[in-house]
Structures are given as C-alpha cells and as structure tokens.
N, C-alpha and C positions, 0 to 999 in steps of 0.2 A: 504494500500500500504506500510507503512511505515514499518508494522507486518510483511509483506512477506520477506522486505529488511533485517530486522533485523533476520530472520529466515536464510534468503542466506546465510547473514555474519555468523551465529552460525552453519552452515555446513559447510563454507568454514577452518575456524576457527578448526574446529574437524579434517577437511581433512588434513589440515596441520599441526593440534599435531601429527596426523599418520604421516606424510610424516616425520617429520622433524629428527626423533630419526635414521634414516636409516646410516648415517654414523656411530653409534657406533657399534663398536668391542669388545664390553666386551665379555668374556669368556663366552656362557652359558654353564649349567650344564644338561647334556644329560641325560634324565630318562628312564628307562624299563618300558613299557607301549604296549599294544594292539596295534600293526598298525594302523594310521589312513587310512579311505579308500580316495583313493585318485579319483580326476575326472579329464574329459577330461573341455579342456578348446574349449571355442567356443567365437565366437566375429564377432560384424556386421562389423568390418572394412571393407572396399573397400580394395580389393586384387590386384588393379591396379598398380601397378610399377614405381616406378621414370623413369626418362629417363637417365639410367647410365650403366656404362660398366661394371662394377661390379655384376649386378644383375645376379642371378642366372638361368641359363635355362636350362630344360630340355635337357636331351642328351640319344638317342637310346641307350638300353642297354639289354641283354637276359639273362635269368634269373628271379628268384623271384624276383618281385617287391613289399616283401609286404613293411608295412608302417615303417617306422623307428622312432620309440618312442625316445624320450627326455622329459624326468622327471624335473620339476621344484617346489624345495623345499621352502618353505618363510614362516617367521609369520604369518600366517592370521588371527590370534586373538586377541593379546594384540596390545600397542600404536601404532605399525607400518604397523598394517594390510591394511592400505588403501596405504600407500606405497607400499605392497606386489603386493595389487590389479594392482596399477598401472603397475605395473612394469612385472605382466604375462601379460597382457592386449598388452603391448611393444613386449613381446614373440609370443602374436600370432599374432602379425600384422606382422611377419616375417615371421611366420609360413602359414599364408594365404597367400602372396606374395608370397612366394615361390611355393608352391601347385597351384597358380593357374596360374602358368609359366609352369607348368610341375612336380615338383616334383624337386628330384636330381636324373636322372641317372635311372629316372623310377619311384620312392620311393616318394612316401608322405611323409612330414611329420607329427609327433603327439604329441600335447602335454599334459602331466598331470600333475597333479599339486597334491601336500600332505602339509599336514601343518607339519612346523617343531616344533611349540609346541604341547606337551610337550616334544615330544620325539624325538631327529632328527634321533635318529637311529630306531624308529618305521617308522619313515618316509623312510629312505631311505629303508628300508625293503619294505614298501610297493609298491614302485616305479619298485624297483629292480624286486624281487621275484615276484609279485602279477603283474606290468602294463608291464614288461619286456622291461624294456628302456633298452638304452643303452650310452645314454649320460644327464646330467644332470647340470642345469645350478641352479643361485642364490645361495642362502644358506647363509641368514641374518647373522647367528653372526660367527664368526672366530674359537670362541672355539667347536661350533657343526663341522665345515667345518675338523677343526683338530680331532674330535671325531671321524666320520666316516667313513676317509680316507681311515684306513684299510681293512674295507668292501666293498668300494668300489672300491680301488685297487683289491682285492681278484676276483671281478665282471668283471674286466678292465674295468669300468665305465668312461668312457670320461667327466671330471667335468670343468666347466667353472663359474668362482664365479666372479659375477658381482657389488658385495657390501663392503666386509671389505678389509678396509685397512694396518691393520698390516703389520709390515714389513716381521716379522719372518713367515707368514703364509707358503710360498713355500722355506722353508730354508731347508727343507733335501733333495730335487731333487738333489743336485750336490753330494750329500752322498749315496743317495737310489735312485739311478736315475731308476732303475728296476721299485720299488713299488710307485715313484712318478711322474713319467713321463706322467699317464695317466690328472693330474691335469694344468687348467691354470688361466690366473684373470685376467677379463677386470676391471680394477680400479685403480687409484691411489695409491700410498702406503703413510704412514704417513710421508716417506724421500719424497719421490715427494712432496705431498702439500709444504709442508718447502722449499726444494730447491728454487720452482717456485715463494712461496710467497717472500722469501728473494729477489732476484734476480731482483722480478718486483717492489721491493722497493727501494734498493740501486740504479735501474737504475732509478728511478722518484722521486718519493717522497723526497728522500735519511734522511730518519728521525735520529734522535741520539739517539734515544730510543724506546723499545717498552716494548708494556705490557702485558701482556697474559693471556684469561680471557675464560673457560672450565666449562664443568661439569668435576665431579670428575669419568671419567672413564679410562681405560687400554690405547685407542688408543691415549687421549687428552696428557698422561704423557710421552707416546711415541711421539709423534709431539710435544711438548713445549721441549724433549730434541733435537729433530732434530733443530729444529727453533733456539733455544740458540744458538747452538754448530754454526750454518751457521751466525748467526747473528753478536755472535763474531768475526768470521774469516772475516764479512765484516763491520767491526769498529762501528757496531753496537750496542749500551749497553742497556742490557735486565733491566730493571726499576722495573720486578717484578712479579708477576703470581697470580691467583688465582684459586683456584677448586671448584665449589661447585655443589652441587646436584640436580640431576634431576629434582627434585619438587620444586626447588628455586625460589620463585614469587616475592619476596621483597631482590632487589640490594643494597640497603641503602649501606651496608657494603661495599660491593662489590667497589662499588661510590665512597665510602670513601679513599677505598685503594690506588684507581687508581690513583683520582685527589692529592692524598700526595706522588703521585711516580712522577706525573709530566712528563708523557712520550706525543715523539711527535705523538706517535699512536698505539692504543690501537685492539690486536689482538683479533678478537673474533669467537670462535670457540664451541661456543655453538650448539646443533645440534637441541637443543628443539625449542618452542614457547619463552623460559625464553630470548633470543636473544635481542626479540623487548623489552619485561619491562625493561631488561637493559638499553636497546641504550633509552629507554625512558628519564628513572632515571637519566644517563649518562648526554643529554643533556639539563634537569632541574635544572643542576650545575652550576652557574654560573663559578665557579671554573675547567671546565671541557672547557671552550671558549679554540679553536684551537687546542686542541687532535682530530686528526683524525680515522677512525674505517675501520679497514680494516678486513671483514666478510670472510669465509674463511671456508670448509669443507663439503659447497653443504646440510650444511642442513636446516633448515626451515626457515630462514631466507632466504636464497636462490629460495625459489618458490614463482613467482609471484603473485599466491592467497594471499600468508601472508602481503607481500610486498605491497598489493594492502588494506588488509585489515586496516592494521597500517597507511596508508594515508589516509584512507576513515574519520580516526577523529583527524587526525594530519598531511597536506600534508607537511609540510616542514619537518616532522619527521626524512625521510631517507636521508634528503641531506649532501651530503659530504661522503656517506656510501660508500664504496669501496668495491666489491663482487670479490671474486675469484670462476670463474664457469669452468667446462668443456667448451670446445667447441662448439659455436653455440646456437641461442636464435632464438624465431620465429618470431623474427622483421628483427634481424639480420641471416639469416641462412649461418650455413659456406658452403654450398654445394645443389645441389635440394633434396638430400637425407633429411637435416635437413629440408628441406620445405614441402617435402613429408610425412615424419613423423609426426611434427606438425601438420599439418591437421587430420591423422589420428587419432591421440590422440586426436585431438578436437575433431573430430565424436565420437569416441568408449567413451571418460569419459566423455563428455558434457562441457559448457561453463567453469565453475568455476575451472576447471584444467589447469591452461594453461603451454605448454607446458613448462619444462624445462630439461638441456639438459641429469644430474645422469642417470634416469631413462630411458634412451634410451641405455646406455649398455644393456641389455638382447635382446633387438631388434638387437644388430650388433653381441653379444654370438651366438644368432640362426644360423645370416648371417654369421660369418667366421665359424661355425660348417658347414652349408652348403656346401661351399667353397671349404672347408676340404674334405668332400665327395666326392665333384665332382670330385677334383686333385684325392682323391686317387680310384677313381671306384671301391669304393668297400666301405658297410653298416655292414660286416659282418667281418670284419678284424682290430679290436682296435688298432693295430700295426701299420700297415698302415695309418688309421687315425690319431693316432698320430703325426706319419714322416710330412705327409701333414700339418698340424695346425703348425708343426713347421715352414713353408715357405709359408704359404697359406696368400692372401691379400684380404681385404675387404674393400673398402672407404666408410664409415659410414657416421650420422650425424654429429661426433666429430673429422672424421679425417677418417688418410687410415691405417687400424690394422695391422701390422704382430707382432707378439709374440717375445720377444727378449730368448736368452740361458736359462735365469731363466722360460721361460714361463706367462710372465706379458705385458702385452700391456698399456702401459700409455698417455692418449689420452694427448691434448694439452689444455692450463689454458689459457684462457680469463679472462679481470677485467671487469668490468660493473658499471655502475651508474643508478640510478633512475633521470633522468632528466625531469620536467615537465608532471611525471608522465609517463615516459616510461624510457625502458633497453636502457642504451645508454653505447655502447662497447669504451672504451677507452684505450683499450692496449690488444692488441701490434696495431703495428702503421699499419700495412699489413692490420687490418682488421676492425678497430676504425672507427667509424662513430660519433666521440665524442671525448670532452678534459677534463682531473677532473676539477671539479669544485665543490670549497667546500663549496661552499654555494647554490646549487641548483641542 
C-alpha cells in the first residue's frame, strides 16, 4: 500500500513539474522543420451544459454546415506537456458542449491539435494548410506567438492565446491594426499580475517592504519592473530581488539574501517545483520568523496537487502562504460555470488533477470564439468575426469576457490560503469564505 502511495505522489509530482513552467514567456526560437502531423482531439467528457444564459445554442441557419476547425498549438513534449494536455482537454470540453447543443448556426465544431516543438511554424503550417482551420487558440511561449503572426495574418487566422503574458505581445495592433486585428489573449499581462498584486497589499497586508524572488526568465524581469515601479508609487520599498535558474534545487543562497534584506514579505514568483524547496528552506530560518510569502503567477505552486503534495510530509509547510489565482476554485466556485467545469476536468484527467482555475482559459477561448460566430452568422467571413469578438460576451468560470481596444481580456485575481488543508479564499471580501491567517 505504502508502494502505491509513494508511486501516486511520484506522478503527481511529475504532473506538476509539467504544469508549473506554463506561465513563462521566454522567447523561443522557431526552427525549419517537416510539419508535424497534427490530430483531432476526442475526450469522454459529458457534453451536458451548465445551466447559464450564456451557453451556446444552436440556431436554424441555410447553407453549408460543414464543420469549423480551430487548430490548437502547445508543447506536448518537453516540461510543460502535461500542462498542454491539460489545457486541450479544457478545449474540448467546450468543444463537446457546444456540439452537442447544436453546433453554432449549424457548424460543428473541431478541434486539432500540433505540437509547437520544435517548430511552431511547422506547426502552424500544419494546422493551417494541411487540417484547414480557421481559428487557433494556445501557443505556449510569446516568442513562437510573435514568430508566426505573419503567416497567420496572411491566413486571416483568428488566434486566441491563452498563456503568455508579456506585455509587448499585442503592441502593434494600434500600428498594424490591418495585419493584427485578427489576434486576441485570454490572460493576464505581466502589468496586470503587478497592478493587482500591489493593490491587494497596500489595501491588507500594507507591508514596508518587499522582496522578489524569480527564475531568471524575460517575463519574471518584466513583472519585478512593473511590481517596483507600483510599489514605489505606493510607499512601498523594494528590499531586493533575486533570479535564478530553472534547475535551482538548493535556496541556501537564495535564504540568505532574503532574510539580510529583512523585508515584511517576500514575493514569489517562481513558476517551477523550485517554489516549495524554497518556501521550505525559507521557513527552516529561524531568521526568516514573520516574513510573509505572497505566491503569485498561477504556477506550480498554484495547483492543488503540488500544494497537496508538500503537506503530505510537512502540513504546516504552507501556512501563512498567500496565493494570487484567477478566479474561482472548486471548493469555492465563482459561478455554476466554475462548478460545471471542475467536474468535468475531474472526469476527463482523473483524481490527482484537481481543478485549478489558468487552465480553464482555452475552455472560455472556445466559448467566446463560439459567441463570436453566432453574433456574426457567418464561419466563412474573418472580418466579420473579428467585429463580433470585438463586442461579443461570455460568462466563464473566471468571470464575464468581452475583449477590451487592445484585444486582451483580463479575468479577475483572487488570494487564497491553504487552511486546515483546504483553499480558503480571502480577498476580496464579495467572495472570501476566509480571513489571513498567518499561522494556519
């Protein structure tokens, strides 16, 4: 028995080294490579419907009905491929909801999936040319997303990017509004997480210092300059930073730095596993008594398997840990949409997944692309769909989408504690089922 446990934990463990690298945005480097061939995705979920006014229903329409393809790009192979998995899985739980309401307007839809390593423009070629979508969602890292914009402008490929954060990613639509209008992004940007992290500290916490503690990637240097810049403006004094690398298993240093900065709480924005050895190391300090940790960037720290694993041999590990998450938890859900979903992710990936809320973007991507359709009656006119997405609303797990001028939808930021061994939401006050408490 003991063997099996310890076998769960080394899979859950794996799941969540995959899951956790998802919020970075490093640049990758796109290579000339063979297409990979891409497939259709299929999935047992229950196609059964919340009960919301939102969801999508069939409507008489004449004409071809055939199916409307949506291509979805993601790592499937290196660290973050069980996060990818996750997160088509999310697609076509939208994608079967929707089909078996009807369609949109007649139209099925269908989804395929390509791997974007090695090559994201082998991928999108394969999507494009070869499964003949017409809209395409995900696309893991920012530098591929900027790589093949051009080909897929060229396509008028309707892209919806449900993962990085950069700021600069959609900065030439108000330039090239022609060539970039067909692009949009359910995610946060690395000024959003800042904003909201500042904001929900100066109004609680109200600390006189922080600390800020990263791998050393593109979006982390980008968010630690957003975070300073708000910090200062709210008489906040930054005590200090650190970067290090992906494969960082030994904090020692890290430890050192923090507890000779002396800050009243220490910002961690780690997306790896390296999170928990930290906050391990962190509070093995005695020297570290009453620096609080405010987790922040939705990644692997953030999903309840990790969460769940790091208490299984240390329960008071996480106390006092402060999470900034999207919207919505499956204890707490902010709407039946988040209750409906959660379930279904527990069906389709099994126990040891449980829900959290990142990975439910590609599932509302699907659903305001549906949306989109239905407003603009018509599968076969990019323009038109476009105009629609511009105005088009979706009430999601995380909230109700419309897309603002830049084309970005920013869901809303929940904090959270591990209390007694559950999510326990403590801010904002509308939706908290819970108060901080830094000792449990």
């Amino acid at each position: 028995m003991k063997t099996s446990i310890i076998v769960v934990i080394a899979v859950v463990v794996i799941i969540v080294l995959a899951a956790g690298i998802y919020a970075v945005t490093l640049t990758s480097t796109t290579k000339t490579t063979t297409p990979t061939t891409s497939s259709v995705v299929t999935s047992s979920a229950s196609s059964a419907p919340p009960t919301s006014s939102s969801t999508i229903v069939a409507t008489s329409a004449s004409g071809n009905c055939a199916p409307y393809n949506i291509g979805m790009m993601e790592d499937l192979t290196s660290s973050v491929a069980t996060f990818a998995n996750e997160s088509i899985q999310m697609a076509q739980i939208a994608v079967n909801q929707i089909d078996a309401a009807g369609g949109v307007n007649c139209h099925q839809l269908k989804l395929f999936t390509a791997n974007e390593i090695p090559s994201a423009s082998a991928a999108a070629n394969t999507l494009v040319l070869q499964d003949n979508v017409s809209a395409m969602l995900g696309i893991t890292y920012a530098g591929d997303a900027e790589a093949i914009f051009p080909f897929l402008s060229a396509h008028h490929i309707i892209t919806i990017m449900t993962t990085a954060s950069n700021n600069a990613l959609l900065q030439n639509l108000t330039s090239d509004y022609t060539d970039y209008k067909y692009f949009f992004r359910i995610t946060p940007s690395d000024t959003g997480y800042a904003t909201d992290a500042i904001n929900y500290l100066s109004s609680t916490l109200k600390p006189s210092s922080i600390y800020f503690v990263a791998e050393d990637l593109d979006f982390s240097h980008e968010l630690f300059q957003n975070l300073s810049n708000f910090a200062t403006a709210d008489g906040i004094s930054v005590a200090g930073s650190v970067f290090v690398p992906l494969s960082q298993t030994d904090f020692a240093t890290t430890v050192s730095s923090v507890v000779a900065a002396k800050p009243a709480v220490v910002i961690d924005c780690q997306t790896g596993s390296g999170a928990g050895t930290f906050i391990q190391e962190l509070k093995a300090n005695p020297q570290a008594a009453g620096i609080k940790v405010l987790y922040m960037c939705n990644g692997a720290l953030a999903d309840p398997g990790f969460q769940a694993y790091l208490e299984g041999s240390n329960p008071s590990l996480l106390n006092g840990v402060i999470y900034q998450i999207e919207a919505g938890t499956a204890t707490v859900p902010l709407n039946n949409v988040t209750t409906y979903l959660a379930t279904q992710y527990h069906n389709v990936m099994g126990i040891y997944y449980p829900y959290y809320s990142f990975v439910s973007n590609d599932y509302v991507a699907v659903q305001i692309l549906a949306a989109a359709l239905k407003q603009a009656g018509t599968t076969s006119d990019p323009n038109a769909i476009v105009s629609a997405l511009q105005t088009a609303q979706y009430t999601g797990p995380t909230g109700t989408i419309q897309f603002n001028s830049q084309h970005i939808w920013v869901p809303a930021f929940w904090y959270t504690q591990i209390q007694n061994g559950k999510e326990v939401v403590i801010y904002p006050s509308s939706v908290a089922n819970g108060s901080f408490n830094a000792t449990a």
